[in-house]
C-alpha atoms as a printed R data frame, in Angstrom:
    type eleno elety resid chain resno       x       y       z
1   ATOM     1    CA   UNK     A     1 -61.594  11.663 -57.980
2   ATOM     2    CA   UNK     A     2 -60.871   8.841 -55.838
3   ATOM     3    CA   UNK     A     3 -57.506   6.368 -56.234
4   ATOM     4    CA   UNK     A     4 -58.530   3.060 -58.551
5   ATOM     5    CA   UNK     A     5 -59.482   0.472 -55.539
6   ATOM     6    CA   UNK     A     6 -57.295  -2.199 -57.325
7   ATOM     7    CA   UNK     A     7 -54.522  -0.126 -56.240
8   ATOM     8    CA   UNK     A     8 -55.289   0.955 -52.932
9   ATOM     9    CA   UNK     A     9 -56.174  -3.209 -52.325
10  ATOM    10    CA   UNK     A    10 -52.785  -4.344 -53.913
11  ATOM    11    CA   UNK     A    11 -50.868  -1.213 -51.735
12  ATOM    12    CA   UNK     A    12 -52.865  -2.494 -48.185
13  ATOM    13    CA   UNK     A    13 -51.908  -6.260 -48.738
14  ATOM    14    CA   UNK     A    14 -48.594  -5.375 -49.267
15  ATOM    15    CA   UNK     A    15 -48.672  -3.503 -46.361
16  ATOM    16    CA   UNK     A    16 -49.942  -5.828 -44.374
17  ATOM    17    CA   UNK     A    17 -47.584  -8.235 -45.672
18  ATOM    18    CA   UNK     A    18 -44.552  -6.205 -44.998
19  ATOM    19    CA   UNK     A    19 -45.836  -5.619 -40.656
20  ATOM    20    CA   UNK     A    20 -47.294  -9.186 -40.537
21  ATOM    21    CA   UNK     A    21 -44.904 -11.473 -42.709
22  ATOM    22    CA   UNK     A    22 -41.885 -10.193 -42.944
23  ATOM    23    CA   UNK     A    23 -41.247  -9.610 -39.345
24  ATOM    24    CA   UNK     A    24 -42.209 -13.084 -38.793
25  ATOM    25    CA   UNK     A    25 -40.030 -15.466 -41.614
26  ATOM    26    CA   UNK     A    26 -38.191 -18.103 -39.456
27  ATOM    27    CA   UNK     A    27 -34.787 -17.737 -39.319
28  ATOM    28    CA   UNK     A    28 -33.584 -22.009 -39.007
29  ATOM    29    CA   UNK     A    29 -29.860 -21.450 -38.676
30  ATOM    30    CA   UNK     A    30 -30.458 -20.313 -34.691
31  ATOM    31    CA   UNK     A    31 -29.301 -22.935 -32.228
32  ATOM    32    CA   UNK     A    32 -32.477 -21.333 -30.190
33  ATOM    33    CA   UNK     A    33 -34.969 -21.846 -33.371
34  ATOM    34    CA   UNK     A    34 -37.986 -23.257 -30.419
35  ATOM    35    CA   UNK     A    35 -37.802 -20.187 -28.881
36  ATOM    36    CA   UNK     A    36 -37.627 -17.854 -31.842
37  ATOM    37    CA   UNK     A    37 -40.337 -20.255 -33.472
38  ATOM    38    CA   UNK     A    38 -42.333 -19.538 -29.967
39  ATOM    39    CA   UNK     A    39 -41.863 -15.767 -30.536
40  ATOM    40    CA   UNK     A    40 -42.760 -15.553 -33.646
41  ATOM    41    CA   UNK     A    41 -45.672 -17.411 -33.032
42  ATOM    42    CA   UNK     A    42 -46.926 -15.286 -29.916
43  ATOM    43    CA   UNK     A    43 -46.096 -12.350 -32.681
44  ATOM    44    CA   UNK     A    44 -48.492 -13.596 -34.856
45  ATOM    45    CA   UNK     A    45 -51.292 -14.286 -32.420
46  ATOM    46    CA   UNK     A    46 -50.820 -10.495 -31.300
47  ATOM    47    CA   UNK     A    47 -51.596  -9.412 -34.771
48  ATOM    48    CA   UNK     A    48 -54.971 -11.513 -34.818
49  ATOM    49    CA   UNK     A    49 -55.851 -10.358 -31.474
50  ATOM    50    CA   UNK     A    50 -55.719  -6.995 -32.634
51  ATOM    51    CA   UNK     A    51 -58.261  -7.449 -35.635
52  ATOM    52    CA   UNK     A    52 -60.186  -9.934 -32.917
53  ATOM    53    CA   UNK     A    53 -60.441  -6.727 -30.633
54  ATOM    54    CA   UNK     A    54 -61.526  -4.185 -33.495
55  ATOM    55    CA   UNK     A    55 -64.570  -3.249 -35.589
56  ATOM    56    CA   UNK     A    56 -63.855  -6.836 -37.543
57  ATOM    57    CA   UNK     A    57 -63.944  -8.825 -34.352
58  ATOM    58    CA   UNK     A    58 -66.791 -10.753 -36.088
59  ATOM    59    CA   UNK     A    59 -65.045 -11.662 -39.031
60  ATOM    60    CA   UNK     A    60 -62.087 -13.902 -37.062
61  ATOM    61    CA   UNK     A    61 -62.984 -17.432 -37.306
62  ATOM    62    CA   UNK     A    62 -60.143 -18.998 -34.549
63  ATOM    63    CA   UNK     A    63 -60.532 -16.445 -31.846
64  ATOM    64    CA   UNK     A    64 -57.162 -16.268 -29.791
65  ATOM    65    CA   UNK     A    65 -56.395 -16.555 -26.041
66  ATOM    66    CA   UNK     A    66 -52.667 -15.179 -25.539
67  ATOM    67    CA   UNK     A    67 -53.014 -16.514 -21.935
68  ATOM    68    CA   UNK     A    68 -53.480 -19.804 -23.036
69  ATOM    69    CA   UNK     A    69 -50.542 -19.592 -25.643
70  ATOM    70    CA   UNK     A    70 -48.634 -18.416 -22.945
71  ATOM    71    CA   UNK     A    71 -49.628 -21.230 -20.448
72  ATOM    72    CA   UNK     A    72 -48.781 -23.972 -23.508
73  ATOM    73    CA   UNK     A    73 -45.326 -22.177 -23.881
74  ATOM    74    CA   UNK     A    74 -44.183 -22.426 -20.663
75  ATOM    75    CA   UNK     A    75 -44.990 -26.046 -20.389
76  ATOM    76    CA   UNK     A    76 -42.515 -26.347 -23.342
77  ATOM    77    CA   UNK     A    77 -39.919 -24.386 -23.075
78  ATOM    78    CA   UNK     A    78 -36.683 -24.343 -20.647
79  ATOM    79    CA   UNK     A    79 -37.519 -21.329 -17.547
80  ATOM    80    CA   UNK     A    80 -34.993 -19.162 -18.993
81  ATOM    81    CA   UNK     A    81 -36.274 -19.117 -22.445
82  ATOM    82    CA   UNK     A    82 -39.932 -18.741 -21.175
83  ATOM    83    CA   UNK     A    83 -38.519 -15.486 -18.991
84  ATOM    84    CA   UNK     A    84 -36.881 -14.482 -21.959
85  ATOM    85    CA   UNK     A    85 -40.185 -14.712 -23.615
86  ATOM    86    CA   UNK     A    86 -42.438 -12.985 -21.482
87  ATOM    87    CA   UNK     A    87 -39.683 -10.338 -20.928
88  ATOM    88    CA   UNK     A    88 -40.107  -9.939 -24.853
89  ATOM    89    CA   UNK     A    89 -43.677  -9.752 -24.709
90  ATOM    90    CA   UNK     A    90 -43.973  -7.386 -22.113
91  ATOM    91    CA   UNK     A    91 -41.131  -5.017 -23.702
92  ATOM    92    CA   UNK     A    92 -42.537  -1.301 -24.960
93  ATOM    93    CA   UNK     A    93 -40.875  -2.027 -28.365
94  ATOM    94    CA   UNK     A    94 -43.485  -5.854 -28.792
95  ATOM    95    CA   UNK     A    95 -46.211  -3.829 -28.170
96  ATOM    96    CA   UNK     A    96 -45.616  -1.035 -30.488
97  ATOM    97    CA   UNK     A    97 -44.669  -3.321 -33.241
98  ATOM    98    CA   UNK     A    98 -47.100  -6.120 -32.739
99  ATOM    99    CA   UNK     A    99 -50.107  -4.422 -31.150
100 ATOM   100    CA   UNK     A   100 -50.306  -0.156 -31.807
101 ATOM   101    CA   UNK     A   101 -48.977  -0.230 -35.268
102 ATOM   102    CA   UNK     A   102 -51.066  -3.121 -36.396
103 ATOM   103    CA   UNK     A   103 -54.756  -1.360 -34.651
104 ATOM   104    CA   UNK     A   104 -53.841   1.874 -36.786
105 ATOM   105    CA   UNK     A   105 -53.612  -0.073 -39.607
106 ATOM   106    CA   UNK     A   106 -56.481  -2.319 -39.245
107 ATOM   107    CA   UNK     A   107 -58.469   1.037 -38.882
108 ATOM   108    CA   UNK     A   108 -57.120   2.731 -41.717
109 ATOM   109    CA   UNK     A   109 -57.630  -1.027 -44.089
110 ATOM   110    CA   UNK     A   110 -60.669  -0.712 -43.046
111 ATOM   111    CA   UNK     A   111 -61.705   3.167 -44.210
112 ATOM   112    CA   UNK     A   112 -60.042   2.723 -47.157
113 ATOM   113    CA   UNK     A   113 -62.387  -0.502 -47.875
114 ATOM   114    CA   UNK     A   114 -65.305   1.261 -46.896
115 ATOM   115    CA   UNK     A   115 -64.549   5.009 -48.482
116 ATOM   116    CA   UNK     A   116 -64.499   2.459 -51.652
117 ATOM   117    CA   UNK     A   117 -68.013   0.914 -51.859
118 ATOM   118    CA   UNK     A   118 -66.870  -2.295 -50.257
119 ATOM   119    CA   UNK     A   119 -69.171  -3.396 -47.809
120 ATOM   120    CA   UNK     A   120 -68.010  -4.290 -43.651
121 ATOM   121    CA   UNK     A   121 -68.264  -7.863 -43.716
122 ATOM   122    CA   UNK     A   122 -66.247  -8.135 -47.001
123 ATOM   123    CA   UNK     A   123 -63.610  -5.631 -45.943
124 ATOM   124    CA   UNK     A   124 -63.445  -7.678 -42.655
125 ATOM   125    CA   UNK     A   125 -63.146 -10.697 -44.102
126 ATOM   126    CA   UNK     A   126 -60.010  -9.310 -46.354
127 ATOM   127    CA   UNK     A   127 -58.716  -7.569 -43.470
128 ATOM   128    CA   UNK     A   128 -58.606 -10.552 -40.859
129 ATOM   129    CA   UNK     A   129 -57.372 -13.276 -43.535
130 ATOM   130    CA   UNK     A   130 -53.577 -12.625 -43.383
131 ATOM   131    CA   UNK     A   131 -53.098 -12.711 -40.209
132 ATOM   132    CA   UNK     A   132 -55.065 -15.805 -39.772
133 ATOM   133    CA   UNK     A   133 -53.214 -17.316 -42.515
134 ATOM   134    CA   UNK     A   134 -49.831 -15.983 -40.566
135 ATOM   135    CA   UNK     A   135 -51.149 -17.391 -37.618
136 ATOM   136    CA   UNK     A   136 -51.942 -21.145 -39.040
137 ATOM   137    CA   UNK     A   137 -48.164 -21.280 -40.761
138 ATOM   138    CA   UNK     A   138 -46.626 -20.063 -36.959
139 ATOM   139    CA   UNK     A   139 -48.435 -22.129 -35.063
140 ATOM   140    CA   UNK     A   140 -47.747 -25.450 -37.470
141 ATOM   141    CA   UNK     A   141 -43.857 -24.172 -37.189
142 ATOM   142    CA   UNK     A   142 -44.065 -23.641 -33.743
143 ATOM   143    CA   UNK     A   143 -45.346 -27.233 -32.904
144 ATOM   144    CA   UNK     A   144 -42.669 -28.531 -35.415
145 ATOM   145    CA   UNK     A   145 -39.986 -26.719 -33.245
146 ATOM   146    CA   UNK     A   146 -41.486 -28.165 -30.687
147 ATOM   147    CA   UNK     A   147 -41.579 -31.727 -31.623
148 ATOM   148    CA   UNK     A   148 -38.182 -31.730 -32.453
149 ATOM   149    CA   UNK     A   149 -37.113 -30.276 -28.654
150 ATOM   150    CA   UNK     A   150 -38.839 -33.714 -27.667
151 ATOM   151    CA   UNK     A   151 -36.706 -35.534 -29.453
């Protein structure tokens, strides 16, 4: 007998909340809160690239360019924050946490959807909404960080 879907859908969002969300809730008290904002926003963007690069690739509707989200951070940012960035980005442990974890659990989101008489396109569509969502509220703190560095 297979586990009510209701509770295998309420146990993945929370999930997904927990490896998405959490890691990513600003923390305003830092006297370097553009670069953390910056961080957490690059974070974020990793976590949609991964569904952009999987078997839901169709269902993201603001494909992302890390490159270019790079390129815009390092017009913004002081050099040694920017190195301290990409030195961040390029460490084992950013990759684990925002790129391997998040693929095996995109895959296994997505069996458990399926396994359950849901249907790709809807499962997609569930699967690439949080971290879209995640994505929108980083990037609208990022550029709020970075107004105020203008200022």
């Amino acid at each position: 007998m297979r586990a009510p879907f209701p509770f295998l859908l309420q146990t993945s969002i929370a999930l997904v909340c927990v490896l998405f969300i959490w890691p990513l809730q600003a923390q305003t008290d830092s006297p370097r809160q553009a670069t953390q904002a910056a961080v957490r926003y690059l974070a974020a963007a990793s976590h949609l690239k991964v569904v952009q690069e999987s078997e839901c690739a169709h269902a993201v509707e603001t494909p992302v360019d890390l490159v270019a989200i790079l390129r815009e951070l390092k017009t913004q940012l002081p050099p040694n924050d920017m190195a301290a960035i990409e030195n961040i980005f390029a460490s084992q442990d950013f990759q684990i946490r925002h790129t391997l974890e998040p693929q095996r659990l995109v895959g296994t989101m997505l069996q458990t959807f399926l396994a359950n008489g849901m249907d790709q396109k809807t499962a997609c569509r569930k699967i690439s909404a949080i971290p879209e969502k995640v994505l929108q509220e980083q990037r609208e703190n990022w550029d709020q960080a970075r107004r105020a560095l203008i200022r």
